[in-house]
N, C-alpha and C positions, 0 to 999 in steps of 0.2 A: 197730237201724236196718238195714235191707236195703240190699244193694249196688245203689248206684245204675246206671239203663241205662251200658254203653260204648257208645254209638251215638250220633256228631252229632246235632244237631238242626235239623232243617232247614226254616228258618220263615223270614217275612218279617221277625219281629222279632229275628233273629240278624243283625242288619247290621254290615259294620264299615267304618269311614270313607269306603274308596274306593268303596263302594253311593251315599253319598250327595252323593257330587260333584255329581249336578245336581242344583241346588237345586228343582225342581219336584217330588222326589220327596217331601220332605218339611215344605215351604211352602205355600200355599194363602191365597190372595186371596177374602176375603167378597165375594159376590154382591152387586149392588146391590142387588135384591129382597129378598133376607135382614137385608142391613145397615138398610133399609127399614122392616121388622117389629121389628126389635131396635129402632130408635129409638123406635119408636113402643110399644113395652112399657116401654123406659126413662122415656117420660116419664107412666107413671102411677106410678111409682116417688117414695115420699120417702127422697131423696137427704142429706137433712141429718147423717149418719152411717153409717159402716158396718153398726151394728146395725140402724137401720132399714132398710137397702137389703138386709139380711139375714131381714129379717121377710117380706118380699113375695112370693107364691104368685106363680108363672107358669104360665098358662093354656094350652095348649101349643096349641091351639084356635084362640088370637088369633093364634098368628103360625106357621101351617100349613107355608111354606117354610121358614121356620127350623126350625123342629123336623124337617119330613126332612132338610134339610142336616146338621145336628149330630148324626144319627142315622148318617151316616154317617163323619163325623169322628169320632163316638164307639167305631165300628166299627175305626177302621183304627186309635186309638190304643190299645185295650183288646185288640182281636185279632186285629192288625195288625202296623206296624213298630212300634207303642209309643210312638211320641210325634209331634208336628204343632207344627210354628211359623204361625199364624194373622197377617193382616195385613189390611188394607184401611178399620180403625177410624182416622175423619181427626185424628191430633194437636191438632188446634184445638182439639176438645170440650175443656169442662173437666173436669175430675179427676172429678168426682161421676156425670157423664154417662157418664163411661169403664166409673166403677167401675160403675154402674145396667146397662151393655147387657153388661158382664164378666158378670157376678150372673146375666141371664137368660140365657146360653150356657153358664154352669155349671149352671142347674138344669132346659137341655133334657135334659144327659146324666147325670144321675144327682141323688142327693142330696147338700147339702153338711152334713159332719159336723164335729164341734168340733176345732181344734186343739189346745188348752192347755185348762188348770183354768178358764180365765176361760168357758168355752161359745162363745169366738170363732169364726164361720162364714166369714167374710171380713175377712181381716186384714194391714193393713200391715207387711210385711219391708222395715224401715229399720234403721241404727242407732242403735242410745236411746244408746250409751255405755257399754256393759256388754262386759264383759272377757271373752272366750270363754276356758271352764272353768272360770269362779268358781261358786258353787253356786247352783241354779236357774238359769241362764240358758240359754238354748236359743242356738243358734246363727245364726237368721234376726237373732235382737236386734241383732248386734255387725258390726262393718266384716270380721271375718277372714276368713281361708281355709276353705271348707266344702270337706273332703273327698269326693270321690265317695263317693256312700251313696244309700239307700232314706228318703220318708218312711213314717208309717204311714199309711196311704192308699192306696186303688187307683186316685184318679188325682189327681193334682197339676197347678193352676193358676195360672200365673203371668202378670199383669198388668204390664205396664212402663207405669208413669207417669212416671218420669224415672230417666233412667239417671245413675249416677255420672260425677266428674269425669274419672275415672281408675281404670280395671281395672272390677272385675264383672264379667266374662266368666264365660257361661254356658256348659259342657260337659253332654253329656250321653254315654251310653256304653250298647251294649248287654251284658245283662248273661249273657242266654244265647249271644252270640259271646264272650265271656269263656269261660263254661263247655266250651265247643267245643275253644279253644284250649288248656285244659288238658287237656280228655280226650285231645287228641293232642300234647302237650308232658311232660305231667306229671300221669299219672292217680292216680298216686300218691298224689297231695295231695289227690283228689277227697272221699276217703272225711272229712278231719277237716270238710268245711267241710257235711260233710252229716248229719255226727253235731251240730257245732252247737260253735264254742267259746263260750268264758265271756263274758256280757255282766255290765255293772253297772248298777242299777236306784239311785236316790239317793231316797229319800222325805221330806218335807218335814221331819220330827222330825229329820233330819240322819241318821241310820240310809241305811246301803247293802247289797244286798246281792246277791249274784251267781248268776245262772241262766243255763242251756245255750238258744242259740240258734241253730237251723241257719239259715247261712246261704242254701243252697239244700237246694231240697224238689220231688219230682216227684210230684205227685196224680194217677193215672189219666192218667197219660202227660204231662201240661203238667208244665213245671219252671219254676219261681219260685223270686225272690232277694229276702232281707230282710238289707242291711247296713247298717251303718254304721261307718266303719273311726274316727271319733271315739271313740265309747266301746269298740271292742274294743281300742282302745292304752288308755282309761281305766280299764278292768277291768284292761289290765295295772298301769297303775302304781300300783293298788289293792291289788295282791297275788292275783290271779287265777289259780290254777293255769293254766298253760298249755304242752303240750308242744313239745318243739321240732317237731314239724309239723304243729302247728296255727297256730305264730308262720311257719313254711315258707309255709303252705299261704294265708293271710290275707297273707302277704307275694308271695305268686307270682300271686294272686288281682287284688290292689290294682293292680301292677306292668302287667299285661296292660290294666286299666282304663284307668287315668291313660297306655296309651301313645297317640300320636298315628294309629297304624294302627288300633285301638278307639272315637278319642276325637272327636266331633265339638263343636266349639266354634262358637258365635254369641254377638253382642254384641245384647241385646234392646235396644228402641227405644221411643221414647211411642206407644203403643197399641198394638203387637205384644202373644200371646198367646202363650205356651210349654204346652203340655200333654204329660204324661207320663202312660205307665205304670209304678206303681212295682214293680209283678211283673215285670218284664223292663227296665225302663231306668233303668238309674244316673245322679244328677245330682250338679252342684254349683257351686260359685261359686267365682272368685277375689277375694283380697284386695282393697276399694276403699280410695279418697280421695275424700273429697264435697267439694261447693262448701262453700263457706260458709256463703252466703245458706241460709235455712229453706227459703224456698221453691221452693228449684233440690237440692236433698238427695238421692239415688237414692231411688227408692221404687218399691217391687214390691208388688202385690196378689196375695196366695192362694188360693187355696180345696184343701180336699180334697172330692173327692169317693167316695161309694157309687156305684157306674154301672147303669144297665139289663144289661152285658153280664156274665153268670155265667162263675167262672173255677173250676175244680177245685182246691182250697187245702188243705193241711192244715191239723192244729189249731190251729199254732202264728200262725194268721195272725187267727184270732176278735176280734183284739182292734182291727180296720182298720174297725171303725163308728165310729172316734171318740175323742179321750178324755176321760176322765171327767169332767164338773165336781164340782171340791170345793173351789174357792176362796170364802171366807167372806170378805163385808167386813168392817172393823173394826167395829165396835161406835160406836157415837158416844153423847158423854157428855153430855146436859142440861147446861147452865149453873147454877151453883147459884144 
């Protein structure tokens, strides 16, 4: 691995908190003419399911303003500051209409590719009741704390259809002002996080097994971040070689993340839209409490997307089309 630049990076998507004290920097209010064409593509939509509202071709043709508009939100979050909080979808709609005019503002600006085994394109982040770090569960499943991390995806969409009772609070954090502040704090530590420590991979036969992931990478001068400090403590407690300044360097890393001068925090809303880049912006969630009732439960809508905007990546990033389907249904047994 070559020594990475010693030289700031000096971008719009290096922001740290005090950039975005006024919120118009990184808010944005849908047009009535835009919101206008999106309803009106929503309702040739069958909304009866997420998969089907996931089958539906958008004709970018039918709705001329919105596709420039989101062409240029696509811009500023992809090769820009990295991420856009969207607002001006009326709470009233119901769920299916939200989700239907979500769906065609995901697929102005790119493709949306599988999250899990299941082939899911757009999918509910609730709690089903699943224990964060039991095997197979992923961490959108469960009410816990999501550490700032990257997903696999180049751009990440989040839908607020109802927010929890208590906590959810969304942070998000740039990941190249992180990098900045260690080059001039503690360059030191630059080199382990660029050679890659030990991840853990868990495969369905119950079999684990651990590979070198950098967490930052500079392709033809852009630099990009792939973490997630969940499983680099779970490759530790797996037994994961790891030196003490890689545990330094993942801990000095984290640290600059999660501080309040890095970290901008918002509490999303019914019909607010959170969009990230996961090449440059860390996200994550705090711990909830839900209502009771089913139908008041927090509930966020996803998508990953593939985007129109091209980013210089190395190798290690080939694998952000998606992932694999290989979930098999059971089998169902004739009656005898």
């Amino acid at each position: 691995m070559s020594q990475p630049v010693l030289e700031p990076i000096e971008h719009p998507s290096a922001w740290v908190a005090a950039d975005m004290a006024r919120a118009e920097e990184w808010q944005a209010t849908l047009p009535g003419p835009v919101l206008d064409e999106l309803l009106a593509e929503a309702d040739r939509i069958d909304t009866t399911d997420n998969a089907a509202i996931s089958r539906h071709a958008v004709d970018p043709t039918r709705v001329p303003q919105a596709a420039g508009y989101f062409a240029g939100v696509e811009h500023e979050v992809m090769a820009g500051r990295g991420f856009a909080l969207l607002r001006g979808l009326d709470p009233a709609l119901p769920d299916a209409i939200l989700k239907a005019v979500y769906w065609v503002i995901g697929a102005l600006m790119g493709k949306a590719v599988s999250q899990n085994v299941h082939g899911e394109t757009l999918t509910d982040v609730r709690d089903y009741g699943k224990q964060m770090h039991a095997k197979q569960v992923r961490g959108y499943e469960t009410n816990a704390n999501l550490m700032l991390h990257t997903d696999r995806a180049e751009m990440v969409g989040l839908l607020c259809l109802r927010p929890a009772r208590q906590g959810g609070l969304s942070s998000v954090c740039s990941s190249i002002a992180v990098y900045n502040a260690m080059l001039a704090e503690h360059p030191d530590l630059l080199e382990p996080l660029f050679t890659g420590p030990h991840c853990v991979r868990n495969e369905a036969a119950g079999k684990s097994f651990f590979y070198r992931m950098p967490v930052l990478s500079i392709q033809d001068g852009a630099l990009s971040c792939r973490y997630s400090r969940n499983n680099l403590d779970t490759a530790m407690r797996y037994g994961a070689p790891y030196t003490q300044a890689e545990k330094d360097a993942i801990d000095v890393f984290d640290g600059y993340a999660s501080d309040p001068r890095f970290r901008l925090d918002m509490m999303l809303r019914r019909g607010e839209i959170q969009l990230i880049n996961s090449f440059t912006t860390l996200h994550a969630r705090s711990e909830f409490e839900d209502f009771p009732e089913d139908d008041r439960r927090r509930c966020m809508v996803r998508f990953w997307l593939t985007t129109h905007t091209r980013r210089p990546l190395a190798a290690h990033f080939a694998d952000y089309d998606g992932i694999t389907v290989d979930y098999v249904p059971p089998t169902s047994v004739p009656a005898s």
